[in-house]
C-alpha positions in Angstrom: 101.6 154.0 83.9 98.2 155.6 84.8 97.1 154.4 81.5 98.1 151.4 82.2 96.4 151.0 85.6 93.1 152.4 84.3 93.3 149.9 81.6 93.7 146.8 84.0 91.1 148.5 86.2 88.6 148.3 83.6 89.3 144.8 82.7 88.1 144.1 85.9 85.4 145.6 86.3 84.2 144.2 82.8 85.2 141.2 84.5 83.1 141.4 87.5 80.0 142.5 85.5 79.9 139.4 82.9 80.7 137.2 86.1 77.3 135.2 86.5 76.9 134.4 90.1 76.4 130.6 91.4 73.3 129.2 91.6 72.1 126.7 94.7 69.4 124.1 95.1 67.8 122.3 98.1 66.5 118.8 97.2 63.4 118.3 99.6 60.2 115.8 99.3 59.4 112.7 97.5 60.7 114.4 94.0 62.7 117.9 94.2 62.8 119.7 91.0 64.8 123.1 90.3 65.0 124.9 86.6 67.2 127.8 85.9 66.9 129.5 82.6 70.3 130.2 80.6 70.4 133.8 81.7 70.4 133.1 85.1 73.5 131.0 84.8 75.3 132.8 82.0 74.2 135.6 80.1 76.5 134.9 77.7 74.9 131.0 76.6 73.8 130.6 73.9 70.4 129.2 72.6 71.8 126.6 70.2 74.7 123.8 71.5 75.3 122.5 67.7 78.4 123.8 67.6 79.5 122.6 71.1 80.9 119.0 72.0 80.8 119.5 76.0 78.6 121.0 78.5 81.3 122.4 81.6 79.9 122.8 85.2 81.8 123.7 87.8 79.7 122.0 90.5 79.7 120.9 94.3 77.4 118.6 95.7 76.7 118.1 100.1 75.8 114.5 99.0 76.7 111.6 96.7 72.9 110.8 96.0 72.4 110.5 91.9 70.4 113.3 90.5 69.4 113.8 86.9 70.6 116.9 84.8 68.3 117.8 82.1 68.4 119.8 79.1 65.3 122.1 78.8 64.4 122.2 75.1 61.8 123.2 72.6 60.7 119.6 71.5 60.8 118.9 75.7 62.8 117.7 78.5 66.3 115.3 77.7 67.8 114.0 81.0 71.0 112.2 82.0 71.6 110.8 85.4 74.7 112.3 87.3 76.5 110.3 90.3 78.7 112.6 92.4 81.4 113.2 94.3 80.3 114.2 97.9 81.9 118.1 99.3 84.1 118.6 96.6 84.2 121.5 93.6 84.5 119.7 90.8 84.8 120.2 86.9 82.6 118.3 84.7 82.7 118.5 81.0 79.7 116.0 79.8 79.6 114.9 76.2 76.7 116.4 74.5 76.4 113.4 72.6 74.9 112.0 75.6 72.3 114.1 75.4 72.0 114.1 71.5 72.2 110.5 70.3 71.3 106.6 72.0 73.9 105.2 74.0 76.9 103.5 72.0 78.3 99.7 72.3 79.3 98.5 75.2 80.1 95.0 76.3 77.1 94.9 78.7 74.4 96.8 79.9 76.6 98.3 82.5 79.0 99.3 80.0 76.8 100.8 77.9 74.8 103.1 79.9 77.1 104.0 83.5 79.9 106.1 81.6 83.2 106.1 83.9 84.5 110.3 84.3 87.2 111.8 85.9 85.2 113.9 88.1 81.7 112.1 88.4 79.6 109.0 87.0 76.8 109.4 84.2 74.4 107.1 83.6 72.3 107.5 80.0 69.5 105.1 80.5 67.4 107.5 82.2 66.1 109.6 79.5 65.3 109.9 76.0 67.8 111.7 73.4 67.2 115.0 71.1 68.2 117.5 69.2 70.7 120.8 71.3 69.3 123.3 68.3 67.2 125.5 70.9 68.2 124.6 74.7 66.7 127.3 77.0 67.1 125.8 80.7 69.1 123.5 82.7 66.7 121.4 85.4 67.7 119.4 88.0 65.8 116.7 89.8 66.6 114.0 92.6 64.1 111.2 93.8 63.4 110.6 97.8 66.5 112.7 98.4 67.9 112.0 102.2 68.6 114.4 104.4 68.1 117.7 102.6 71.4 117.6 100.1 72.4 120.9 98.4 73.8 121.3 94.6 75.8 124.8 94.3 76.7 125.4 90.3 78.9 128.2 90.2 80.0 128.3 86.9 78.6 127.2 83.3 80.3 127.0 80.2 80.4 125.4 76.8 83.1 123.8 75.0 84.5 122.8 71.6 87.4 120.6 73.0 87.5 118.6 76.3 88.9 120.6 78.5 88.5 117.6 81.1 87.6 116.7 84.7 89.1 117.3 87.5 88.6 117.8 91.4 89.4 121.7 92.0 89.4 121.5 95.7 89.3 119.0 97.9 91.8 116.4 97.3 92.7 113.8 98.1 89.0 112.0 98.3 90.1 109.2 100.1 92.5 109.5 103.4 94.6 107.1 105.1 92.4 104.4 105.7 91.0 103.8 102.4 87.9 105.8 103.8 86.0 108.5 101.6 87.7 111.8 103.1 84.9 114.5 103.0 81.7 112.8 104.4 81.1 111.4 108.3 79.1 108.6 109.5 78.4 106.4 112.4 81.4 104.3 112.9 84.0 106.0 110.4 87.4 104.8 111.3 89.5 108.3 112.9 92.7 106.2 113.1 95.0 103.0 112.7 94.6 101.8 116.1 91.0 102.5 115.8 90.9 100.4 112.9 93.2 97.5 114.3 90.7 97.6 117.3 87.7 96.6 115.1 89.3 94.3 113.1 90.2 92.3 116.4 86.7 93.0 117.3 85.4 91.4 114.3 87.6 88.4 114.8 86.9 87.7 118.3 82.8 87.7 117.4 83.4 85.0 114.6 85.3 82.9 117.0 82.5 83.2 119.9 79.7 82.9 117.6 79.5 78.5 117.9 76.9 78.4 114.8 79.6 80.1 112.5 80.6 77.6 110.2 82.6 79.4 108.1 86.4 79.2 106.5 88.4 82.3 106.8 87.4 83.1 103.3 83.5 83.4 104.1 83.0 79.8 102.4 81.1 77.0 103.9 83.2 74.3 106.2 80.1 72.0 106.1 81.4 68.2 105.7 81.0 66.4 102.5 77.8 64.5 103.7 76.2 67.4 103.9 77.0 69.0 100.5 76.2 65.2 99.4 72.8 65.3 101.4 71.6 68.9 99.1 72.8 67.9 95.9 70.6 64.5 96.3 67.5 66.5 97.6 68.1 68.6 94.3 68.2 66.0 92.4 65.6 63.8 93.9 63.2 66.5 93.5 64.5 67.7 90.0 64.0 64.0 88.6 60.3 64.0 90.7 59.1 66.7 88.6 60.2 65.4 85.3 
């Protein structure tokens, strides 16, 4: 049994000395840059990601405000932007094939470059693509950030296989009211009758305001003369400049 217990005791301390500590940034300014080189995150990355499919973070971010995630390299700096989720830990396993080739098919633009996760957005329009043969830093940078948001990164790995995203504390996102559940702001609904009350109030402003000329819907209840009297002027001045 003392065997035993020394043995587990051990294990943890190996443990506790290969556990790399989380990192935190401020974003600040016009442009807020931070770089932390592999060691600092994970002693235990290595230099070259060819045998890897996924970069894994385990991240939490005070705000929702896009910031873009680079790849510090030896033939330079490959960036991706990252959308997410506001006061949450998440997991997020990115494809290095964002990083390593052009963006695939898509039906659209939209489709081709914002990429859909389970834990967070990425957009790959932002940057150019390379090579993962000798990666030495992450860098992380946000554009006229608002109010001083914070990124903590507390754990980073590699992976072979997807091991997925996922929300590790914090759920669920949205409450009740279809409201986002982990952010407050002026005028956030705190309960059904508070809710009911501005929907009335709402309704009760579009009845009083005398120019509204709206259906229910939002669409014009202009008569048909009127409709009639545009699509003349449109046409009058269409045939005009012909």
């Amino acid at each position: 049994m003392l065997r035993i217990g020394l043995t587990l005791v051990a294990a943890l301390v190996v443990v506790t000395v290969r556990a790399a500590p989380s990192v935190q940034t401020t974003f600040t300014g016009t442009t807020s840059e931070h770089t932390w080189l592999l060691e600092e995150l994970d002693r235990e990355l290595p230099s070259d990601w060819t045998p890897y499919e996924f970069l894994v973070l385990e991240l939490k971010a005070s705000s929702s405000q896009r910031f873009e995630l680079g790849l510090e390299t030896t033939s330079g700096r490959v960036t991706k932007r990252i959308h997410p989720l506001a006061g949450v830990w998440v997991r997020a396993s990115i494809p290095l094939r964002f990083y390593r080739s052009p963006a695939g098919d898509g039906i659209d633009l939209a489709a081709t470059f914002h990429q859909p996760r389970g834990s967070y957005w990425i957009n790959l329009g932002s940057s150019r693509h390379g090579p993962t043969t000798e990666v030495r830093a992450l860098t992380v940078i946000m554009h006229y950030p608002v109010a001083s948001p914070t990124l903590e990164i507390r754990s980073v790995s590699l992976a072979k296989v997807d091991p997925g995203d996922a929300v590790l504390e914090g759920n669920p996102l949205v409450d009740e009211l279809g409201q986002y559940a982990h952010a407050e702001w002026p005028g956030k609904v705190q309960s059904l009758d508070d809710l009911k009350g501005a929907w009335a109030a709402e309704d009760a402003a579009l009845q009083d305001d005398a120019s509204n000329d709206r259906c229910p819907y939002g669409g014009s209840n202009g008569s048909t003369n009127q409709l009639q009297d545009v699509e003349t002027a449109r046409t009058t001045t269409s045939d005009s400049s012909m």
